[in-house]
N, C-alpha and C positions, 0 to 999 in steps of 0.2 A: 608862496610863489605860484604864478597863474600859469598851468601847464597849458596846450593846446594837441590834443588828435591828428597825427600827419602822418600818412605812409611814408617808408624808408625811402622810396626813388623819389619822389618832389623833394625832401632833406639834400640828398648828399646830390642829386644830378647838376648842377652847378661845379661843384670841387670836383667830382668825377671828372668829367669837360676839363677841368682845370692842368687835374692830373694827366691827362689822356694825351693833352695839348704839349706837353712835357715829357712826353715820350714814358710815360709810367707803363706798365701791360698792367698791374694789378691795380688799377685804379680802382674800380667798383671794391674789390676783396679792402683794401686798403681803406677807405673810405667808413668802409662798413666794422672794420673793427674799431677806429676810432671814435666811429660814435657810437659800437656798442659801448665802448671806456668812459665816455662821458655820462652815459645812459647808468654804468655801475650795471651791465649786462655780465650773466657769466657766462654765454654762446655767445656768436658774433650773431647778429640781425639778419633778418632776410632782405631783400630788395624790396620786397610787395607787404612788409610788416608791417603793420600800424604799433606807430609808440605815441608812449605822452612826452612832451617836452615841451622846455621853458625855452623865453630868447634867449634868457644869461646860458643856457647849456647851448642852445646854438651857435653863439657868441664862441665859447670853449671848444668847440666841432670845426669851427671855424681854422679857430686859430691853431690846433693838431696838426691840420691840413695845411697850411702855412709854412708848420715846420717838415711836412712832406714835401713841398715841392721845392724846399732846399737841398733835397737831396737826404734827411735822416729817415734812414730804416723807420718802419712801423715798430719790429722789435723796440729800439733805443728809445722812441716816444712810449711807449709804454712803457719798459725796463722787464720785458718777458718775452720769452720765444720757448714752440715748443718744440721739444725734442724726445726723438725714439717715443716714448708713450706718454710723458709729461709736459707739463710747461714750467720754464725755470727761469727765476730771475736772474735778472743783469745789471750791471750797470758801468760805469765808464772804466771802471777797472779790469773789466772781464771781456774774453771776445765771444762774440756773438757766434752761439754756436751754427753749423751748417749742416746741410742735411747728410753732404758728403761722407761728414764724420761719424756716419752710423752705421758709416761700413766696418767700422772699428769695433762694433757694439756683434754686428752680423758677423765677423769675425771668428771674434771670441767664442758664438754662441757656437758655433759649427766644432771648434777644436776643443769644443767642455761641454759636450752636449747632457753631461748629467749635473742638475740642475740644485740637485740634493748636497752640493761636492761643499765641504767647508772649505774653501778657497781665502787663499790670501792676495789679496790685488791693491796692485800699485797703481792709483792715478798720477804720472809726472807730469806737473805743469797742469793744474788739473784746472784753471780759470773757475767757470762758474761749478764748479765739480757732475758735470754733464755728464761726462760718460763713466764715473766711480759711481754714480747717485744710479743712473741705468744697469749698469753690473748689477747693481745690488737688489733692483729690483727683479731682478732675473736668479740671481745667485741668491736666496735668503739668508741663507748659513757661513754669508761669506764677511771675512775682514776689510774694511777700504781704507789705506790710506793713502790722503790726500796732500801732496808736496807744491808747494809753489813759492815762489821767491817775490808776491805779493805780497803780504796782510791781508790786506785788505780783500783780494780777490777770497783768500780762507776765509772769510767770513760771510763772505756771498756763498759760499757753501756752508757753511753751518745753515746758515737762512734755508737753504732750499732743503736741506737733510731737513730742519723742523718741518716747515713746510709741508714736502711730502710727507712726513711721518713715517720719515724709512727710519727703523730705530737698529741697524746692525751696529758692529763694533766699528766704529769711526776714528779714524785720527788724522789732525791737523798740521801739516809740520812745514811750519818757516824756514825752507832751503834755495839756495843756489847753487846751478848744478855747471855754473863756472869756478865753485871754488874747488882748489886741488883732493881735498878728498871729503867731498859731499856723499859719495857711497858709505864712505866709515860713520860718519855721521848718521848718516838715514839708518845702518843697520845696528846703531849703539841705541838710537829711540827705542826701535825694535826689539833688542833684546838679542841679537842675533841672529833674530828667524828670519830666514827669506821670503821671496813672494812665487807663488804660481804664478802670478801675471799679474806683468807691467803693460801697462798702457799709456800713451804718451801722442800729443798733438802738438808737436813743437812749432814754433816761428818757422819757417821758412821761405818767407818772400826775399829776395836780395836786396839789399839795401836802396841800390837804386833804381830798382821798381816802383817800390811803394807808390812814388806819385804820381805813376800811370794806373793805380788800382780805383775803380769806382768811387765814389765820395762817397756812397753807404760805410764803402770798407776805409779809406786812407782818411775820412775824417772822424769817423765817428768809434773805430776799434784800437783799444790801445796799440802805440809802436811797438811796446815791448813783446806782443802777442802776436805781432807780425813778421819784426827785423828778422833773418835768418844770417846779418853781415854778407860781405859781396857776393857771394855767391850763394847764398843761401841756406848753407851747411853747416854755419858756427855749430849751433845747437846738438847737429848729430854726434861729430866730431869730441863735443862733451858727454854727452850721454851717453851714447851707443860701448866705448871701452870701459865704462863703467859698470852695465848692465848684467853682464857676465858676474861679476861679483855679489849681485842683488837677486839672481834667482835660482829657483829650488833646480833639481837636475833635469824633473820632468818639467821644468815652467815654460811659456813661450811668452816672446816679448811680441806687441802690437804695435805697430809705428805708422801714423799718416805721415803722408810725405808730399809734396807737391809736382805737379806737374809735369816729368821728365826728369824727376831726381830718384829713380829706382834705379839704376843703375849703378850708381854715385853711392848713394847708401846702403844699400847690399855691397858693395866694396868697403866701406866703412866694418858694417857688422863683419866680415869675411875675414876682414884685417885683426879682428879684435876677438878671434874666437868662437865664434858665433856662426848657428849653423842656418845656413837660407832653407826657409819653409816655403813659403810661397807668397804671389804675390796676390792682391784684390781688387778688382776696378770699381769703381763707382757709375753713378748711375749714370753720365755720359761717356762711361766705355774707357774712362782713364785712370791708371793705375795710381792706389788714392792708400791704399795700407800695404804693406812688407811686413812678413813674417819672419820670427827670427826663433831658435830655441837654443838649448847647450850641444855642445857638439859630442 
């Protein structure tokens, strides 16, 4: 196949244009990882790079960009985004992690600052296992298990656990944390032992939000990784009275929460035992994780 010599800006400055035209802000960045993907680049390209390339890959660069200006994430076109220090797969089972969520990772790190600690940590709801897979790379000595009421999302984490090549003690466990006693179940896996830390990104958009949220997010992220039912609390409401029975005395639970629901859920955990630690804001200044530990 006959390649030809072309700097990155004559390539993409067209679909740039396109995107920019479409109200994109990362048009160039956007642009540019997709044809590093075409390209089989493992960096994204510069603007001023010279590559080699075929029509048929131009053809294919083309058509990524296509599915950008419908509206899908660069993530979802690829099926990778990175997060905290890695990049982790995805796919339509799994939600698209956010950078927000790595206030949950900065969290943790601050209340376990020794690094050496065999810790036992619960990912609940763990999607593409982001933030247990992160734990672990920071924790080495630590346990992860991983709970989700997909399949399939469990196995987008076994992927990324090979993947990275993080080889701690891992486990996989098919739960639902609506049924009546999903706690007895998780600690009968277990063996009984509890965890140091629970960590947990639950649903919380209210139901009839959703189809006010961006089409990156309401078309393209599972519902079930969004609904949080009418008010957007189903989720805590289940989890939260059970948490108390799942960890150690000294453990502290992690919780993102959405957008003016600290309030709301720190009365949840208060109600249920649970002693308020404090809260976290994220990088536009709004409180994005609640601390909880035993009282």
């Amino acid at each position: 196949m006959n390649k030809k010599k072309i700097d990155v800006y004559s390539l993409i400055k067209l679909e740039v244009e396109k995107l920019k035209k479409l109200g994109f802000k990362t048009a160039s960045l956007d642009c540019r990882m997709l044809l590093s993907q075409i390209l089989k680049k493992t960096n994204t390209v510069y603007t001023h790079q010279e590559v080699y390339i075929s029509q048929n890959q131009i053809l294919k660069f083309q058509t990524l960009v296509k599915q950008r200006q419908k509206g899908k994430p660069v993530s979802r076109i690829l099926n990778r985004r990175n997060f905290w220090k890695r990049e982790f797969i995805l796919d339509e089972h799994t939600l698209d992690p956010r950078p927000d969520s790595e206030i949950l990772i900065e969290a943790v790190l601050r209340h376990f600052p020794e690094k050496n600690q065999s810790l036992k940590i619960l990912d609940l709801g763990s999607g593409s296992g982001c933030l247990g897979l992160s734990l672990l790379e920071e924790y080495e000595n630590a346990q992860i298990t991983f709970v989700d009421t997909s399949k399939k999302s469990l196995k987008v984490v076994k992927r990324n656990s090979l993947l990275l090549r993080l080889k701690g003690k891992l486990k996989y466990i098919n739960l639902d944390w609506h049924s009546y006693d999903w706690d007895t179940t998780l600690l009968n896996f277990e063996e009984k032992t509890k965890f140091d830390i629970i960590v947990t990104n639950p649903p919380y958009i209210p139901s009839n939000e959703i189809k006010f949220l961006e089409i990156g997010v309401k078309d393209y992220d599972p519902t079930l990784a969004l609904d949080g039912g009418n008010d957007g609390l189903d989720a805590y409401r289940s989890i939260i009275p059970r948490l108390k029975n799942l960890l150690k005395p000294e453990g502290k639970i992690f919780v993102e929460i959405g957008k003016g629901q600290e309030d709301l859920v720190k009365k949840i955990g208060l109600q249920n035992k649970l002693l308020f630690v404090e809260f976290k804001k994220d990088l536009l200044n709004i409180i994005r994780v609640i601390v909880f530990c035993m009282k």
